[in-house]
ZADREN-687400 format. One record per residue: z negated, x negated, y of N, C-alpha, C in turn; residue number from 0; residue in one letter. Coordinates in nm, 2 decimals, padded with zeros to 4 digits. Atoms other than C-alpha are relative to their C-alpha. Last residue first. Example, Ala and Ser with C-alpha at 12.3 -4.5 7.8 and 13.67 -1.06 7.14 Angstrom:
R     npz     npx     npy    capz    capx    capy     cpz     cpx     cpy  resi  resn
R   00.00   00.09  -00.11  -00.71  -01.37  -00.11  -00.08   00.08   00.11     1     S
R   00.00  -00.09  -00.12  -00.78  -01.23  -00.45   00.00  -00.09   00.12     0     A
! end
This chain:
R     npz     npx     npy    capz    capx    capy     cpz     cpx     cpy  resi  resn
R   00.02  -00.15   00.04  -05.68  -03.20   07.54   00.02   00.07   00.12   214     X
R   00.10  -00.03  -00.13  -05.48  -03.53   07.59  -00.06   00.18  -00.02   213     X
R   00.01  -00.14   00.04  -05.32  -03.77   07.32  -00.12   00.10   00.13   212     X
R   00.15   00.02   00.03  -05.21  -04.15   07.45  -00.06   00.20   00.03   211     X
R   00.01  -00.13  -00.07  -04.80  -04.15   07.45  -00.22   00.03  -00.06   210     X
R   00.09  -00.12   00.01  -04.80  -04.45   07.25  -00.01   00.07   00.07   209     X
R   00.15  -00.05   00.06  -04.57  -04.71   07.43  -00.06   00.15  -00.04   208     X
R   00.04  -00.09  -00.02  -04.17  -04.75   07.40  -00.14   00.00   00.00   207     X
R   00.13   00.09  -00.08  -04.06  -05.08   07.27  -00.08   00.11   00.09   206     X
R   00.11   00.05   00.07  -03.84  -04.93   07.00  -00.16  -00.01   00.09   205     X
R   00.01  -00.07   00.10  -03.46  -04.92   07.20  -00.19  -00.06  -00.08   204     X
R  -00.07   00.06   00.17  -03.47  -05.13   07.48  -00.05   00.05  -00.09   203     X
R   00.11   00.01   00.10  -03.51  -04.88   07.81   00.03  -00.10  -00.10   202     X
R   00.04  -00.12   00.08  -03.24  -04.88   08.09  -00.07  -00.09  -00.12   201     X
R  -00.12   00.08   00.14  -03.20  -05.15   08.34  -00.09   00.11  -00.08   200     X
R   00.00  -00.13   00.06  -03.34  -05.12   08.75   00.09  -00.02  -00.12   199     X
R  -00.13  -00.06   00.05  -03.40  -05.42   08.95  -00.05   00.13  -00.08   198     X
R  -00.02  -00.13   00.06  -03.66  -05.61   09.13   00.15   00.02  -00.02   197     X
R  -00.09  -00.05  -00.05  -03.72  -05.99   09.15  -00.01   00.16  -00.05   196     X
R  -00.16   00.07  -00.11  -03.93  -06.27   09.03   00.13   00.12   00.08   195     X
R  -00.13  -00.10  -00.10  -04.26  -06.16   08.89   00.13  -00.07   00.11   194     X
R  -00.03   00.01  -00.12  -04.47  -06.42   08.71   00.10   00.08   00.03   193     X
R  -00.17  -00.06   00.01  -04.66  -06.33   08.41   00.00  -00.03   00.16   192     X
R  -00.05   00.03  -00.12  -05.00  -06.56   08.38   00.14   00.06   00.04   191     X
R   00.11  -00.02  -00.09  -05.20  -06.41   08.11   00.05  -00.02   00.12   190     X
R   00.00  -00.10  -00.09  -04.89  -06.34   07.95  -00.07   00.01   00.05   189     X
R  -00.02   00.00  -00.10  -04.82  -06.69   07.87  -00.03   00.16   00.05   188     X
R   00.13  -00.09  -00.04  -05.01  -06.73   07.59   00.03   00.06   00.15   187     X
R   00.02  -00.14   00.08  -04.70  -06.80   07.35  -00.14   00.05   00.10   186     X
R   00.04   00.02   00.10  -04.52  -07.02   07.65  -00.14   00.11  -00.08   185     X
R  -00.06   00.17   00.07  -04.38  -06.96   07.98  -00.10  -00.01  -00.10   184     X
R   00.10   00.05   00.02  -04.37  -06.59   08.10   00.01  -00.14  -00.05   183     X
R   00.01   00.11   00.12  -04.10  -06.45   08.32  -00.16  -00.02  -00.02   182     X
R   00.11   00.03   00.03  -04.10  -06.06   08.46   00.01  -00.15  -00.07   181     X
R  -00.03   00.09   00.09  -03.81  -05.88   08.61  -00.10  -00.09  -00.03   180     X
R   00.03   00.12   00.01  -03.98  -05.59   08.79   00.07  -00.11  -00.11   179     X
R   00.05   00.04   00.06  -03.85  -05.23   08.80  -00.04  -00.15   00.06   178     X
R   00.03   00.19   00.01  -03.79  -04.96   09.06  -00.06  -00.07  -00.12   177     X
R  -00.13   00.05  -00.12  -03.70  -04.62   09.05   00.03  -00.15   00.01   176     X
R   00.07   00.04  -00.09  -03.89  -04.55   08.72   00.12  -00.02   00.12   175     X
R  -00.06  -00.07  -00.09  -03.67  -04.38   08.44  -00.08  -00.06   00.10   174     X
R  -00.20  -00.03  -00.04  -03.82  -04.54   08.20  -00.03   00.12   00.08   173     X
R   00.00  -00.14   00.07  -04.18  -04.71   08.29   00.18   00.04   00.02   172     X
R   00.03  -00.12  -00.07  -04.15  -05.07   08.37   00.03   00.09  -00.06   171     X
R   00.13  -00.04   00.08  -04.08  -05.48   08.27  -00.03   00.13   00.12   170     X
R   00.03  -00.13  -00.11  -03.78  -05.60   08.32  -00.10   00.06  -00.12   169     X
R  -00.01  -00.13   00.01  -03.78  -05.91   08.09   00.03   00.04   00.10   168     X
R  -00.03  -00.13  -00.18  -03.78  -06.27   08.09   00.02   00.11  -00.09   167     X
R  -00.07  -00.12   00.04  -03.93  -06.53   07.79  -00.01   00.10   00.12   166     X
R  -00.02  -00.07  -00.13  -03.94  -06.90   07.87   00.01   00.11  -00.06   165     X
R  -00.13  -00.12  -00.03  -04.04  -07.16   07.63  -00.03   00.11   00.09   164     X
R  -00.08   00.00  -00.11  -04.29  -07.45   07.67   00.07   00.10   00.08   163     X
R   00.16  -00.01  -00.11  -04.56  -07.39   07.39   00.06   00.00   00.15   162     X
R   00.04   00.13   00.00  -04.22  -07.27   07.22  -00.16  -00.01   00.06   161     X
R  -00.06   00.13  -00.07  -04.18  -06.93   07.19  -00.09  -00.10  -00.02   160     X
R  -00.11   00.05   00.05  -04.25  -06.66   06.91   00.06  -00.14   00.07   159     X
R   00.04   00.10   00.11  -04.57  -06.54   06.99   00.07  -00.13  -00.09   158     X
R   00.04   00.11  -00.10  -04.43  -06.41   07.31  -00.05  -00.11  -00.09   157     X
R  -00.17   00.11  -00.04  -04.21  -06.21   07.08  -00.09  -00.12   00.10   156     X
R  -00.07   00.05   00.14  -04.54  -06.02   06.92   00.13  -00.12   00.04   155     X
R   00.07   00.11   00.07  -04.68  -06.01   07.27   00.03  -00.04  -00.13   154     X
R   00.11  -00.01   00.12  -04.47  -05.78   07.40  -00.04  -00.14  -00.05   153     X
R  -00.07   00.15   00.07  -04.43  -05.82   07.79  -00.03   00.02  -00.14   152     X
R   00.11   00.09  -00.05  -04.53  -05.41   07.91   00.06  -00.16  -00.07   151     X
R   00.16  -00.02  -00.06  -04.37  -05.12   07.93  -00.05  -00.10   00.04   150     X
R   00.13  -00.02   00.05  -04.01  -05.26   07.87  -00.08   00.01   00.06   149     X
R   00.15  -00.01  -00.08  -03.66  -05.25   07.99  -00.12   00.02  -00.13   148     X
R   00.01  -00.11  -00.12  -03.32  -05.36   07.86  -00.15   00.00   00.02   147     X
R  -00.12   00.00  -00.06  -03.18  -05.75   07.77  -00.03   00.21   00.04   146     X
R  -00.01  -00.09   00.10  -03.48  -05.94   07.62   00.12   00.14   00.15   145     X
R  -00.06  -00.11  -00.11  -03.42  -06.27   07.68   00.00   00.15  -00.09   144     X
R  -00.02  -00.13   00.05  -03.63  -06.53   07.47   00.07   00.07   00.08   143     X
R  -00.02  -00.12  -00.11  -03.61  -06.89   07.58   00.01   00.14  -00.12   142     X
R   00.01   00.06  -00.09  -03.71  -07.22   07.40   00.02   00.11   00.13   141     X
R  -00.09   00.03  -00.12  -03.78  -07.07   07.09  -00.02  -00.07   00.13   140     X
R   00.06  -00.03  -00.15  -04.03  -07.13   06.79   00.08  -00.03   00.07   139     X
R   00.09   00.03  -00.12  -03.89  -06.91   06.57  -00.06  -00.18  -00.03   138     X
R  -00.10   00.11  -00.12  -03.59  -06.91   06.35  -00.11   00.00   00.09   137     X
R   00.00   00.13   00.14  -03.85  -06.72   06.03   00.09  -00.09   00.12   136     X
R   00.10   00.11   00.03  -04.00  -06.51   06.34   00.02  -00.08  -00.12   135     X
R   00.00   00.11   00.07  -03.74  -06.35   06.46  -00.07  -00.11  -00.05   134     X
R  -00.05   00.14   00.04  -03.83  -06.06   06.64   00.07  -00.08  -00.08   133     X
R   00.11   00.08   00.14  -04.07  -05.77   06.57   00.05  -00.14   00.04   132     X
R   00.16   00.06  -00.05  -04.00  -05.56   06.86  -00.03  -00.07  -00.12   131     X
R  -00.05   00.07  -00.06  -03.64  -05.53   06.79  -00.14  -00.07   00.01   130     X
R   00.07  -00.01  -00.05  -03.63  -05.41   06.43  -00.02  -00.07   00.14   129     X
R   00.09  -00.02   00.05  -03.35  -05.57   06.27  -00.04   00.10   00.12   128     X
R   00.00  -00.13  -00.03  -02.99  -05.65   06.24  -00.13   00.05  -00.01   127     X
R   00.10  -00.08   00.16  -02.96  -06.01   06.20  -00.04   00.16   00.08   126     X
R   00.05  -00.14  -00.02  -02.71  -06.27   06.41  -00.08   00.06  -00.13   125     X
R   00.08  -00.07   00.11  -02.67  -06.59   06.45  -00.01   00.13   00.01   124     X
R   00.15  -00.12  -00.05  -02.47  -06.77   06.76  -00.02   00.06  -00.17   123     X
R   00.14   00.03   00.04  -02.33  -07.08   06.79  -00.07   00.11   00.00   122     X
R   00.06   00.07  -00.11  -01.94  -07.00   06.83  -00.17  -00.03  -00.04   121     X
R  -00.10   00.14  -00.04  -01.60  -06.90   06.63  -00.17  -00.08   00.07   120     X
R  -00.04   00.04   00.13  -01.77  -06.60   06.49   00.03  -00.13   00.00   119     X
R   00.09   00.14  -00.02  -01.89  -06.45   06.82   00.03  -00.09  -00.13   118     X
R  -00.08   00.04  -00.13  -01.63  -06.11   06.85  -00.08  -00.21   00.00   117     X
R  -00.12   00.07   00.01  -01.70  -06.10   06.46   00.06  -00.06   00.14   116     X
R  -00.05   00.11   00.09  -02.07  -06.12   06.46   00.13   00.00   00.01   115     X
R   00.10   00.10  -00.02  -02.09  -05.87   06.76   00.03  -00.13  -00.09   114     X
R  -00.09   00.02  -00.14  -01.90  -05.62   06.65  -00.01  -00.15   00.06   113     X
R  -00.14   00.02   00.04  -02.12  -05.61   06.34   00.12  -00.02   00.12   112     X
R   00.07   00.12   00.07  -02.45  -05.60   06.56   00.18  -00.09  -00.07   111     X
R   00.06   00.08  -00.05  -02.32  -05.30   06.73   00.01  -00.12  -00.02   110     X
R  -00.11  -00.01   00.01  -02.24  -05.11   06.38   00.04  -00.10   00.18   109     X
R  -00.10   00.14   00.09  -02.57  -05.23   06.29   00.15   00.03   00.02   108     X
R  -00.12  -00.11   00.06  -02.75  -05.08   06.56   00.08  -00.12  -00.06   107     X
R   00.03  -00.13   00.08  -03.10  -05.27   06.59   00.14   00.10  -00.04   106     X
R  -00.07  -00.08  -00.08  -02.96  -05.62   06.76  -00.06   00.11  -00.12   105     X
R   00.07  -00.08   00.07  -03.10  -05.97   06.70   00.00   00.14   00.09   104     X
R   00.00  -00.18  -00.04  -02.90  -06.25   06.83  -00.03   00.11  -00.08   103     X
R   00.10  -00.09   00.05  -03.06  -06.60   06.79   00.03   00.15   00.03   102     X
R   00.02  -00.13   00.01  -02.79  -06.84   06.96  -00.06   00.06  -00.09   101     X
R  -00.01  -00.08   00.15  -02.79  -07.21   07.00  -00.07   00.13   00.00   100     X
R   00.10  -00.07   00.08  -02.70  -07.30   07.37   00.00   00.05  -00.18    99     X
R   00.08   00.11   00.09  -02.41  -07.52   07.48  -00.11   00.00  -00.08    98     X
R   00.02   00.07  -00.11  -02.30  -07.29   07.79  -00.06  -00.12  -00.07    97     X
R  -00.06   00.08  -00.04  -02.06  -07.15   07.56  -00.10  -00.08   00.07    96     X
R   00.00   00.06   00.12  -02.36  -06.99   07.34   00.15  -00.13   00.10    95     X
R   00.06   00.13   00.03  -02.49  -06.89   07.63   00.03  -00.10  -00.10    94     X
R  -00.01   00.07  -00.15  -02.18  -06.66   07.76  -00.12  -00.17  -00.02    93     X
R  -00.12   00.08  -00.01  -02.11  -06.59   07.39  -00.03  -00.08   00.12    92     X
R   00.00   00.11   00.10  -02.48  -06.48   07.34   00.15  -00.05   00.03    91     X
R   00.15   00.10  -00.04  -02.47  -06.26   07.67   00.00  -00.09  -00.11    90     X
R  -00.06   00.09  -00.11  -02.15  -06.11   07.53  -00.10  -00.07   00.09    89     X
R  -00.06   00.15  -00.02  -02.23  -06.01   07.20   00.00  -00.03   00.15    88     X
R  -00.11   00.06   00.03  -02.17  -05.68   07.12   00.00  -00.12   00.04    87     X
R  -00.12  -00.13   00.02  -02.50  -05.49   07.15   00.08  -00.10  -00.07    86     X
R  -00.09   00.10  -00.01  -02.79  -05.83   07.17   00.18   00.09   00.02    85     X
R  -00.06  -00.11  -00.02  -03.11  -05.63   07.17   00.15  -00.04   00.04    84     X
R   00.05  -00.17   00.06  -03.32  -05.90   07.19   00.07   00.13   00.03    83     X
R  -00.05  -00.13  -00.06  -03.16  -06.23   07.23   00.01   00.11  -00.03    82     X
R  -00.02  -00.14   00.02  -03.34  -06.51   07.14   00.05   00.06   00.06    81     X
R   00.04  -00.12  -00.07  -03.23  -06.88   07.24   00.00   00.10  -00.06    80     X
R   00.01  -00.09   00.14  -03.27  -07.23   07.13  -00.02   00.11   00.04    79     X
R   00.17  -00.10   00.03  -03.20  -07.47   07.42   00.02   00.09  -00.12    78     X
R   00.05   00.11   00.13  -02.89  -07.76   07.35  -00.16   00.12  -00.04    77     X
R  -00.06   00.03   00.08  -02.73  -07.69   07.71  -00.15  -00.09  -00.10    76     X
R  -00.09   00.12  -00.03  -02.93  -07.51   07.95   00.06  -00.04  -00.15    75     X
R  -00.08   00.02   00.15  -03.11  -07.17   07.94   00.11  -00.17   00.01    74     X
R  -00.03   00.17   00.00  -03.38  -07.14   08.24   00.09  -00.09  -00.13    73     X
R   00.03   00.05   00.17  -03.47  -06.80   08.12   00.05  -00.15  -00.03    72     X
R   00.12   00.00   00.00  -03.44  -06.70   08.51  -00.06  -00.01  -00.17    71     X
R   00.05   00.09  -00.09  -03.08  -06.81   08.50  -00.16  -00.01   00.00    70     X
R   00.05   00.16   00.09  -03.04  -06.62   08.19   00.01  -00.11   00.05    69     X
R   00.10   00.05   00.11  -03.19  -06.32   08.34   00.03  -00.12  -00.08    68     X
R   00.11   00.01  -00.06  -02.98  -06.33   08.70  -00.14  -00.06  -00.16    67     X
R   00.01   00.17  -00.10  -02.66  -06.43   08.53  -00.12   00.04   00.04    66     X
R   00.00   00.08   00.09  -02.72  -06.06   08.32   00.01  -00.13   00.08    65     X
R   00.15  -00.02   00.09  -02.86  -05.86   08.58   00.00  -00.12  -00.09    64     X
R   00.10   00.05  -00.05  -02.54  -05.98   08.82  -00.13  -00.03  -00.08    63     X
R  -00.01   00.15  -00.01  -02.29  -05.92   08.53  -00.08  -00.05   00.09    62     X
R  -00.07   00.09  -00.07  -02.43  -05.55   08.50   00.02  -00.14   00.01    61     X
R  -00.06   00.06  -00.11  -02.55  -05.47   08.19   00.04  -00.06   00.07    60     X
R  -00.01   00.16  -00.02  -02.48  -05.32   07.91  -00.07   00.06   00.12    59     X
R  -00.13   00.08  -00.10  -02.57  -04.94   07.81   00.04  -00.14   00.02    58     X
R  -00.06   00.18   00.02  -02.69  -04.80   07.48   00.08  -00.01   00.15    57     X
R   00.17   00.03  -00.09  -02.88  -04.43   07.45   00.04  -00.14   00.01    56     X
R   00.08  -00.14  -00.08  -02.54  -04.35   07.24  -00.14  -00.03   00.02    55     X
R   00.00  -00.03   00.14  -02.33  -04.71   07.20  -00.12   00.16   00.05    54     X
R  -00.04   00.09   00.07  -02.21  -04.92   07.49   00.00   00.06  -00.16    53     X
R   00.02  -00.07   00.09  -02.19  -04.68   07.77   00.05  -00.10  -00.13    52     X
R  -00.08  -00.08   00.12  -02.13  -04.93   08.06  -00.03   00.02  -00.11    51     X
R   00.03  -00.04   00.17  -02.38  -04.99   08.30   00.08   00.06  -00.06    50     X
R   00.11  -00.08   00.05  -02.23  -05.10   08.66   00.00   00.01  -00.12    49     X
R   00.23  -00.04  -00.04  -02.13  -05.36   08.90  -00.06   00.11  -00.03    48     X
R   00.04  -00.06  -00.09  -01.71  -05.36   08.72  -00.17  -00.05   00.05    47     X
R   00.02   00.07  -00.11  -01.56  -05.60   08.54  -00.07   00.05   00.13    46     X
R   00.11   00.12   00.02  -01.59  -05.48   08.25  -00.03  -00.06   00.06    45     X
R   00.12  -00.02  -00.08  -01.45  -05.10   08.35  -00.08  -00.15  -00.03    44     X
R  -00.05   00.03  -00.19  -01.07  -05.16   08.24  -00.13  -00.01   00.07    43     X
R   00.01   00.18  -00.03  -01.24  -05.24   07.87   00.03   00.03   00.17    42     X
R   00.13   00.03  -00.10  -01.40  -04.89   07.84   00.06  -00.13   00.06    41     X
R   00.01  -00.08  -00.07  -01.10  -04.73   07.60  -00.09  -00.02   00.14    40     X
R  -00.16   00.03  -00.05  -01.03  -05.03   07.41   00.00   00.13   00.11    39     X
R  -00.11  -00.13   00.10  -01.43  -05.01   07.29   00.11  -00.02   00.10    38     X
R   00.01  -00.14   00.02  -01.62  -05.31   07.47   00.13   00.07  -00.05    37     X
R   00.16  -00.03   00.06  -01.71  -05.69   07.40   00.00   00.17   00.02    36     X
R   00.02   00.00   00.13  -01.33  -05.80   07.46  -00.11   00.11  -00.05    35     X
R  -00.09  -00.11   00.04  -01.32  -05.71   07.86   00.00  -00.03  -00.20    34     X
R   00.12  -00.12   00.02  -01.61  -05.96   07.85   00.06   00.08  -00.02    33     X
R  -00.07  -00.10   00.00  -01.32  -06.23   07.78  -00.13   00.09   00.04    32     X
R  -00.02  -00.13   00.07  -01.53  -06.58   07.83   00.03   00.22   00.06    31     X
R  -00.08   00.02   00.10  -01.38  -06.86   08.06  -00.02   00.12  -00.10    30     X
R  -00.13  -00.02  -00.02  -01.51  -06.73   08.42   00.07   00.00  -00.13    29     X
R  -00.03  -00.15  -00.09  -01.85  -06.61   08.32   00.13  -00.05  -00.02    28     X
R  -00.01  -00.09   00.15  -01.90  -06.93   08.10   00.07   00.11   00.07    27     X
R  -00.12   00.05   00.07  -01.80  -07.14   08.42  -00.02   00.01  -00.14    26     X
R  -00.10  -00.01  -00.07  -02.10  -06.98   08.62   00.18  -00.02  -00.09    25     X
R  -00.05  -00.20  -00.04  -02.31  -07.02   08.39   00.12   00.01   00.04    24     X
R   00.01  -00.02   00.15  -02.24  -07.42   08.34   00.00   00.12   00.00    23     X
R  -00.18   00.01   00.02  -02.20  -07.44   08.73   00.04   00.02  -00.11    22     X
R   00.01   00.07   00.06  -02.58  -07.29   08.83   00.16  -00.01  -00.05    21     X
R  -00.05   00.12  -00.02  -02.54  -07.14   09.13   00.01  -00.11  -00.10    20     X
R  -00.06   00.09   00.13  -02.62  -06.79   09.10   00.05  -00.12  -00.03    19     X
R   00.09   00.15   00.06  -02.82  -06.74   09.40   00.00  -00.02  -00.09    18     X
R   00.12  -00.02   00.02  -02.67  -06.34   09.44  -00.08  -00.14  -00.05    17     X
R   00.08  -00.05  -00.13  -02.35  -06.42   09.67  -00.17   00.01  -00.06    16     X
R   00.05   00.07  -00.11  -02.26  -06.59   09.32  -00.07   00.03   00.15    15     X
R   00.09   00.04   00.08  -02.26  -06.32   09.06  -00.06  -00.12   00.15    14     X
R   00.13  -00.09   00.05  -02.11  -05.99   09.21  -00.10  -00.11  -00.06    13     X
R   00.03  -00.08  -00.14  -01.80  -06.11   09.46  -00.16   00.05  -00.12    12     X
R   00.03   00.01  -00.19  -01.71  -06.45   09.35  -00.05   00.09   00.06    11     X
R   00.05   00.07  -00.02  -01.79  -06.37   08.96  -00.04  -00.08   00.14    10     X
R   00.08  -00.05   00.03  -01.65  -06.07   08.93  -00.07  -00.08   00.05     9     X
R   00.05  -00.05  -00.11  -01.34  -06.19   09.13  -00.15   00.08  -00.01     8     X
R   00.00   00.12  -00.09  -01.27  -06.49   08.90  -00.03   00.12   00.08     7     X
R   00.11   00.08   00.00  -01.31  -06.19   08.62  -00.04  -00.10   00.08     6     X
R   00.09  -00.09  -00.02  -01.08  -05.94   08.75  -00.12  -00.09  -00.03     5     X
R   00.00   00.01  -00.16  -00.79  -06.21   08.83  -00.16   00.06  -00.01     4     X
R   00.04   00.15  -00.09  -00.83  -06.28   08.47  -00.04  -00.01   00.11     3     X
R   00.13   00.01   00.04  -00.82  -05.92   08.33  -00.04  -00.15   00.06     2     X
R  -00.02   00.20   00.01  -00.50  -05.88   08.54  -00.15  -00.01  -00.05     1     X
R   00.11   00.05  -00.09  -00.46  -05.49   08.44  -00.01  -00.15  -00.02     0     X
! end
């Protein structure tokens, strides 16, 4: 398979028709491998417009979702970025080429490990934790990205940005038909959450609400 050809056509037919225009993205997409970031048995599908099985209850996604969230996390060269729930890396490589310093924080340590070796060469960090807690000894960010779905914005990670910083989500119940991608701008921002787009991205591990008790 021409993994090259596959990637110059990911990016002409799945990232730009969608108001991806920024050229620094854009020219991560084409230079980093994504076929790397999954098991030798998945790689012919990396190029594909859907969720691939990354680990059990684990998908990626799509190259659209992903250009869409770290376009709407306004990530430029030199910003400080989290990345919640981080699998193997490939959203941190993509920012971490685009000049960004990387914060990847990933709950499966076999995941996580993947991850640190495929990124090794490049600006990214990693730590195996809890997702909803963060990073708060590398905090205060300039972007957060949290990379599957949530109930609601958590406030513990909102607490973690800059007075400036950006944190996006999808924000909605699992399995919902429809979700909302959600930015806030700085630690009080969720009074003001602004909605930018719908989509659909499976749950991030943790972030689940209380099931509230019923006689």
């Amino acid at each position: 398979m021409d993994f090259a050809l596959a990637r110059t056509n990911m990016v002409k037919s799945q990232v730009q028709p969608h108001e991806v225009l920024d050229e620094t993205l854009l020219g991560s997409m084409m230079v980093v491998e994504r076929e790397q970031f999954f098991p030798a048995d998945r790689q012919y599908m990396a190029y594909s417009d859907m969720p691939i099985t990354m680990a059990p209850g684990r998908r990626c996604l799509t190259p659209m979702q992903i250009a869409w969230l770290i376009k709407s996390a306004k990530v430029t060269q030199g910003s400080k970025v989290l990345l919640v729930g981080a699998t193997t890396g490939y959203e941190a490589a993509l920012m971490a080429h685009m000049g960004a310093q990387v914060f990847a924080l990933e709950c499966d340590p076999g995941l996580a490990d993947k991850g640190a070796e495929l990124t090794q060469a490049l600006a990214v960090s990693w730590q195996v934790g809890d997702l909803t807690q963060g990073w708060a000894s590398a905090a205060p960010f300039d972007a957060i990205i949290l990379t599957g779905a949530v109930e609601k914005m958590p406030a513990a990670l909102a607490k973690q940005l800059d007075a400036y910083g950006v944190m996006v989500a999808v924000v909605g119940q699992a399995g919902a038909a429809t979700m909302s991608a959600v930015r806030v701008i700085g630690p009080t921002g969720l009074h003001h959450p602004e909605r930018l787009y719908e989509t659909r991205i499976d749950p991030l591990p943790g972030f689940a609400e209380p099931v509230a008790f019923q006689l």
